[in-house]
GUMAR-917716 format. One record per residue (C-alpha): x, y, z negated; residue in three letters; chain; residue number from 0. Coordinates in Angstrom, 2 decimals, decimal comma. Layout:
residues N
X | Y | Z | aa | ch | i
X | Y | Z | Ala | A | NUM
...
//
This chain:
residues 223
X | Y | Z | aa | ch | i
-25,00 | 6,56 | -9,09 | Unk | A | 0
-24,91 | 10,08 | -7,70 | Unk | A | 1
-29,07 | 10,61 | -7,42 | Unk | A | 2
-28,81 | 11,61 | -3,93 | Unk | A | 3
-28,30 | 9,03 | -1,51 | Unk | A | 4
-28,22 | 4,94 | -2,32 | Unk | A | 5
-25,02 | 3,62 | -2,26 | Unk | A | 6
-24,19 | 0,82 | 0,83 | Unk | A | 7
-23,44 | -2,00 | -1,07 | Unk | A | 8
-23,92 | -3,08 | -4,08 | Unk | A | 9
-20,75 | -4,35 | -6,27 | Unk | A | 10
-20,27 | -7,29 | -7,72 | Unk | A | 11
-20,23 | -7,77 | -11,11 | Unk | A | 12
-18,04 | -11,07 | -11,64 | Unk | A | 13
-14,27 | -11,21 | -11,00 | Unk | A | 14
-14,82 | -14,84 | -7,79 | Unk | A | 15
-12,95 | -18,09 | -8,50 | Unk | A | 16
-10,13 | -18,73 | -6,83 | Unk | A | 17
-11,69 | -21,56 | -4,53 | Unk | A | 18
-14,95 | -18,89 | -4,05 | Unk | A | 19
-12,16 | -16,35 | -2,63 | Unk | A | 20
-10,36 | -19,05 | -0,94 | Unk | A | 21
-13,26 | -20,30 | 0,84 | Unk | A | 22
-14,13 | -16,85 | 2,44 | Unk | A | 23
-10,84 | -16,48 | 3,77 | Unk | A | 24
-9,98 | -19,72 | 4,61 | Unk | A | 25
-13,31 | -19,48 | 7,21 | Unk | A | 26
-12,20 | -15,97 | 8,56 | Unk | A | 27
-8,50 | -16,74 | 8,80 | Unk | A | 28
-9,50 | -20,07 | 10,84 | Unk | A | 29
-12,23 | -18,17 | 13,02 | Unk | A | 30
-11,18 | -14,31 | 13,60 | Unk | A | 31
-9,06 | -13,37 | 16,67 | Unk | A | 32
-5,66 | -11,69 | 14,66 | Unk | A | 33
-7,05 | -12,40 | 11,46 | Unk | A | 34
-6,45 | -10,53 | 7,60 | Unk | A | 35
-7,27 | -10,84 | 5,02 | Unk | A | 36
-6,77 | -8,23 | 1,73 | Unk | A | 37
-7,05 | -7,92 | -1,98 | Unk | A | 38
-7,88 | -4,34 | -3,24 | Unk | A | 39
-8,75 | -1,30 | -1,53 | Unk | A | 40
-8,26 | 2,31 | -3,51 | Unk | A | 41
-12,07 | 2,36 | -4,91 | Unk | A | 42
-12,22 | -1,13 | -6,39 | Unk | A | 43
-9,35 | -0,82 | -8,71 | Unk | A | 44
-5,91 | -2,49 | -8,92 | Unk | A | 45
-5,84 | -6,17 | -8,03 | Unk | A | 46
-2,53 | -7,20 | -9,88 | Unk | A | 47
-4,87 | -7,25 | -12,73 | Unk | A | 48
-6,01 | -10,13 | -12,03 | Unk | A | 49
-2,64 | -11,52 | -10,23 | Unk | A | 50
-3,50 | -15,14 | -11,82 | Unk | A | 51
-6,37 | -15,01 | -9,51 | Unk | A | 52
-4,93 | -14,17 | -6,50 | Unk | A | 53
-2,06 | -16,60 | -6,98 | Unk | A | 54
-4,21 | -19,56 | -7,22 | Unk | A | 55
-6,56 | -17,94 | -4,26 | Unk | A | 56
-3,15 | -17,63 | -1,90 | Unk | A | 57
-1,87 | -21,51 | -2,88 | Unk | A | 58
-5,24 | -22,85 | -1,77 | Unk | A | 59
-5,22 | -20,75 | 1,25 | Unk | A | 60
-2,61 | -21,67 | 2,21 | Unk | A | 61
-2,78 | -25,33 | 1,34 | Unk | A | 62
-5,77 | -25,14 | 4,52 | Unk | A | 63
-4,57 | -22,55 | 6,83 | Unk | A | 64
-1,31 | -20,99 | 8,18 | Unk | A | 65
-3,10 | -18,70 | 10,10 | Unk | A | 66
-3,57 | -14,73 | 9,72 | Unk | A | 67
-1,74 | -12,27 | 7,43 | Unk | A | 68
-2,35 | -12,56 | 3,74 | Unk | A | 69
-2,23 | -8,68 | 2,34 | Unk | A | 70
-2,20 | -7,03 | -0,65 | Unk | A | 71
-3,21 | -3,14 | -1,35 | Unk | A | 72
-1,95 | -1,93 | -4,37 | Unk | A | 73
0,00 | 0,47 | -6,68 | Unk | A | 74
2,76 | -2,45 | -6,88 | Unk | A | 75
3,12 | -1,74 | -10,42 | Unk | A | 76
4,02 | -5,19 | -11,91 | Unk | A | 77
7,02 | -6,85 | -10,49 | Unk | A | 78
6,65 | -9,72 | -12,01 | Unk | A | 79
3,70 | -10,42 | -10,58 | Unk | A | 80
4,54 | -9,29 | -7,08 | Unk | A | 81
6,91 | -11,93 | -7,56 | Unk | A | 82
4,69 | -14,74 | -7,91 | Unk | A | 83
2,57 | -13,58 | -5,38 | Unk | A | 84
5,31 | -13,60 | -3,17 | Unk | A | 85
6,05 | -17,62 | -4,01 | Unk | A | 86
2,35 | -18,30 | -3,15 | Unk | A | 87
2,61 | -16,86 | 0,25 | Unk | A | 88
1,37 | -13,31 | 0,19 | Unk | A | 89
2,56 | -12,08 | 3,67 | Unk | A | 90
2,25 | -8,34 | 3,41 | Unk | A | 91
1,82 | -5,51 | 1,02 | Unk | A | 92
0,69 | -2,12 | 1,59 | Unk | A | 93
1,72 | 0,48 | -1,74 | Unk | A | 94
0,04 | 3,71 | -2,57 | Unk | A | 95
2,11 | 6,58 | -2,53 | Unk | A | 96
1,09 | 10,48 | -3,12 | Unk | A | 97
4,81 | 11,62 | -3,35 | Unk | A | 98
8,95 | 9,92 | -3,19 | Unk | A | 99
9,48 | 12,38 | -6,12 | Unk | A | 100
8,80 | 10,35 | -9,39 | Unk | A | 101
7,96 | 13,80 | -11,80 | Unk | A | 102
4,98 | 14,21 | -9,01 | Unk | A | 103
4,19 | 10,82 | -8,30 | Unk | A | 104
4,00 | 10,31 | -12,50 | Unk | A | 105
1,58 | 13,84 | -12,39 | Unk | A | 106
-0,37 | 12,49 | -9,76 | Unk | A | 107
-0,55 | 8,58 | -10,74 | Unk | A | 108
-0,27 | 8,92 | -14,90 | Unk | A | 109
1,39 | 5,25 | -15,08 | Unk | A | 110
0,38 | 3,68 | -17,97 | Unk | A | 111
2,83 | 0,61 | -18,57 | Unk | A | 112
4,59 | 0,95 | -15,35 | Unk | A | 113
6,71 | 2,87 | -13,82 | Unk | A | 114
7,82 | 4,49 | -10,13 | Unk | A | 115
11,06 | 2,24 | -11,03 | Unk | A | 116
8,76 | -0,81 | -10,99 | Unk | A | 117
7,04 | 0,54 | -8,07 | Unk | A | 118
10,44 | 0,58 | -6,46 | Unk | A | 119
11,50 | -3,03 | -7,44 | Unk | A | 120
8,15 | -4,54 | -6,21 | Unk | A | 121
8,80 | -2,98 | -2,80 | Unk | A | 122
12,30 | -4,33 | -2,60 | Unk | A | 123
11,41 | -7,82 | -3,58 | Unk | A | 124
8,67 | -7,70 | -1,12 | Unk | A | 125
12,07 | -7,07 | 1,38 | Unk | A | 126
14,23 | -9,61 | -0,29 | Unk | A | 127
11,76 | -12,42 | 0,86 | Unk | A | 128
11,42 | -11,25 | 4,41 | Unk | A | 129
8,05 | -10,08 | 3,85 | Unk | A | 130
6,44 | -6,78 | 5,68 | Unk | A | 131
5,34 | -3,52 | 3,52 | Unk | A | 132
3,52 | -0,60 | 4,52 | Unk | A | 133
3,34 | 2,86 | 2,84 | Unk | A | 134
0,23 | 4,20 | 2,21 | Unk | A | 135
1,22 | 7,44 | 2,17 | Unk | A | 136
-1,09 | 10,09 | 1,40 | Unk | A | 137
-0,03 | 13,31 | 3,74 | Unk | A | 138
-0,66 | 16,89 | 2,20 | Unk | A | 139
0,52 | 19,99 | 3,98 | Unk | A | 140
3,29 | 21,93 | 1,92 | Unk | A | 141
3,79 | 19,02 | -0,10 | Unk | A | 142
4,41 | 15,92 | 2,01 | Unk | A | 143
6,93 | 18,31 | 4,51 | Unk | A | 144
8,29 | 20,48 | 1,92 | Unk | A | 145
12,16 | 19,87 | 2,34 | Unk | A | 146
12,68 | 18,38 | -1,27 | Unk | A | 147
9,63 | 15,96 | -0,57 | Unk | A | 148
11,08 | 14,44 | 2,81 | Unk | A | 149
14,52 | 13,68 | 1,10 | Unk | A | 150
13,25 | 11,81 | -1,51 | Unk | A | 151
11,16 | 10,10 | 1,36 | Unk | A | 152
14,05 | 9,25 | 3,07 | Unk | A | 153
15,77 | 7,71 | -0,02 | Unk | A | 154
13,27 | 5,22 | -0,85 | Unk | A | 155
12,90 | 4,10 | 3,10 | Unk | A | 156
16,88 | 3,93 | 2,66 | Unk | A | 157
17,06 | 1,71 | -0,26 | Unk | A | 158
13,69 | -0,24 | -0,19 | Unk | A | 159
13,53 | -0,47 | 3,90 | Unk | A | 160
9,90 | -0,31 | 4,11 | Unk | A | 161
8,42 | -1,42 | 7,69 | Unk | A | 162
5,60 | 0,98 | 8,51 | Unk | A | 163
4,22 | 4,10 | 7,46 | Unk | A | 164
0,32 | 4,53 | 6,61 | Unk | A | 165
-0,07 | 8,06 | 7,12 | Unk | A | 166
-3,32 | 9,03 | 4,95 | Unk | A | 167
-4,77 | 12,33 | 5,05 | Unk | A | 168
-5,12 | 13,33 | 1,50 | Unk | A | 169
-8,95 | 14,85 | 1,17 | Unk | A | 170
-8,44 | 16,62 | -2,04 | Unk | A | 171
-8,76 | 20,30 | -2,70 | Unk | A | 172
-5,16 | 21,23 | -2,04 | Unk | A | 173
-5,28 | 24,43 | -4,83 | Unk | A | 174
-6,40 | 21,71 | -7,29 | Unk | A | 175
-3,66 | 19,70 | -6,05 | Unk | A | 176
-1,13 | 22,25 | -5,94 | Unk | A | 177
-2,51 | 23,28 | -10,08 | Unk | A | 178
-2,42 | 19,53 | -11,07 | Unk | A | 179
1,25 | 18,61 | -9,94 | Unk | A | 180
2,60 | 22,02 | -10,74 | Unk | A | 181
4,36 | 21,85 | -7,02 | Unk | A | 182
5,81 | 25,16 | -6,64 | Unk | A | 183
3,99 | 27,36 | -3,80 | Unk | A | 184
7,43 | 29,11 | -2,36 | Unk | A | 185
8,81 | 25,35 | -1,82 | Unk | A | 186
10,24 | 25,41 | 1,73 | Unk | A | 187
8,35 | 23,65 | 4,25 | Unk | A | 188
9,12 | 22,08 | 7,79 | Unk | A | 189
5,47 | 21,69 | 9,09 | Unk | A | 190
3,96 | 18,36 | 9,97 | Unk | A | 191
4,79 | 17,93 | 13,31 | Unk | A | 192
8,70 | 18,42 | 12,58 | Unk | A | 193
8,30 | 15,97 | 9,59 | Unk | A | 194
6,74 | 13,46 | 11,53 | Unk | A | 195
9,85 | 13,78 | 14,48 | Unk | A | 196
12,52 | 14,17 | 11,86 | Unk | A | 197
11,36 | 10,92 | 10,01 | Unk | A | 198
11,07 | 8,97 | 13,50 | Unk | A | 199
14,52 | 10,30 | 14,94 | Unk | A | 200
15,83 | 9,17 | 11,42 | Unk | A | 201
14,54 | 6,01 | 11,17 | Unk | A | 202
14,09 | 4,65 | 14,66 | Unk | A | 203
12,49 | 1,08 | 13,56 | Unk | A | 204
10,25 | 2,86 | 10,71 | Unk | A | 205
6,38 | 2,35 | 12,39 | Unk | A | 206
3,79 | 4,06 | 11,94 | Unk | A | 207
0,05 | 3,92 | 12,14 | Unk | A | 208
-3,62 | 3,76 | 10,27 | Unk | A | 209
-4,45 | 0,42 | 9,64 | Unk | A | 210
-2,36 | -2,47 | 7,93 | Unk | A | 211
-1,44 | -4,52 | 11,13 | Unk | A | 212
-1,62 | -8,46 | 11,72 | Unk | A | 213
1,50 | -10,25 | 11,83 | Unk | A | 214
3,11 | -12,90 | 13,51 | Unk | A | 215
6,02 | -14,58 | 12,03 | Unk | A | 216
6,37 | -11,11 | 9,91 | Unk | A | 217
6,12 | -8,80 | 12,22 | Unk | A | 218
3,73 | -6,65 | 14,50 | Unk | A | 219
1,98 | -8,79 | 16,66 | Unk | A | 220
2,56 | -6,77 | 19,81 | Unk | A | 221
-0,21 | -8,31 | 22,14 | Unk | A | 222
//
C-alpha cells in the first residue's frame, strides 16, 4: 500500500484449484470471440511455481474445450516443467527478456536456481513441440541497439526460432539501469529504428507486435 491512491483490485490471497481455474477459462474460451487465456503477468510473480497447478488446470481444460490459445507468461526458468506443461496442452508461451547477453540478463534477472541456459532450453522445447513463443522483450535505448546486444539477439532467434517479438518499452530510469548492469556508456549503438529494420530484413518470418496474439492451429490467426 503506497498511502496515496487505493489500489484497483484487490489480490487474492489463495493459490485457486485447478477445477476453480479451469472453470473460468473453460466459460471464456467457450464464449469469447478469439479467445486466451494466460497464467502470470510480470506483477503477480512467476507461475511455474506452481506448475502442478497449471498442469492439472490445462488437462481439464482441455478435457472440455479445444477452443482459444492456452498461454503462459513467464521467466521460463524450469524446463522440466515447461515440459509437462507442454504434454497438457499449453499452446503458447511468452518469456521475459531484458537482454540476449547472459552476464546482463544474470545482472538484471539475479537467477536463483536457474539459469539463461534453462531459459534457453525451455524456449527450444516450446519449438520442438510445434508450439508458438513470443519474446517479451524489454527495449532500452543504447542497450537493446548497441551492436554487441543485437548479435546476441540474433543468436538466440537463430538457435531457439522464436515466432514473435513483444517489443516492451522498458520504464526504468535508464542511468540506474546503465549503474546496475555496468553496460558500458561508449558501447556502439545503431539507433532504434535501424535495429528494428535490421532485425526484420534478417529474419523475414520473425513478427512483431504488443500483445500475445490468438492462434489458430499455432499460428496468427490472420482474420
Amino acid at each position: 500500500k503506497s498511502g496515496c491512491c487505493p489500489s484497483t483490485q484487490e489480490r487474492i490471497t489463495f493459490v485457486p484449484t485447478p477445477k476453480e481455474i479451469s472453470q473460468m477459462a473453460v466459460n471464456h474460451l467457450n464464449q469469447a470471440p478469439k479467445p486466451i487465456v494466460s497464467f502470470g503477468q510480470g506483477c503477480e510473480g512467476e507461475p511455474l511455481l506452481q506448475s502442478e497447478v497449471l498442469e492439472k488446470a490445462i488437462r481439464l481444460i482441455r478435457k472440455q474445450t479445444n477452443r482459444g490459445t492456452i498461454n503462459l507468461n513467464s521467466n521460463a526458468s524450469l524446463p522440466s516443467s515447461i515440459a509437462r506443461l507442454i504434454e497438457a496442452g499449453l499452446d503458447s508461451l511468452r518469456v521475459s527478456l531484458n537482454s540476449t547477453q547472459e552476464i546482463y540478463y544474470n545482472r538484471y534477472y539475479r537467477p536463483n536456481g536457474y539459469s539463461f541456459a534453462d531459459v534457453q532450453t525451455s524456449i527450444q522445447l516450446m519449438k520442438e513441440a510445434g508450439r508458438f513463443v513470443s519474446l517479451n522483450y524489454f527495449i532500452l535505448p543504447g542497450v537493446t541497439d548497441s551492436e554487441k546486444e543485437f548479435a546476441a539477439l540474433c543468436r538466440l532467434v537463430e538457435s531457439c526460432r522464436p515466432d514473435f517479438i513483444q517489443l516492451r518499452n522498458l520504464n526504468m530510469d535508464p542511468e540506474w539501469y546503465f549503474r546496475s548492469l555496468e553496460f558500458p556508456r561508449d558501447e556502439p549503438a545503431m539507433g532504434i529504428r535501424n535495429w528494428l529494420q535490421t532485425l526484420q530484413q534478417t529474419f523475414p518470418s520473425l513478427q512483431f507486435g504488443y500483445f500475445n496474439p490468438y492462434l489458430e492451429n499455432g499460428a496468427i490467426h490472420q482474420g
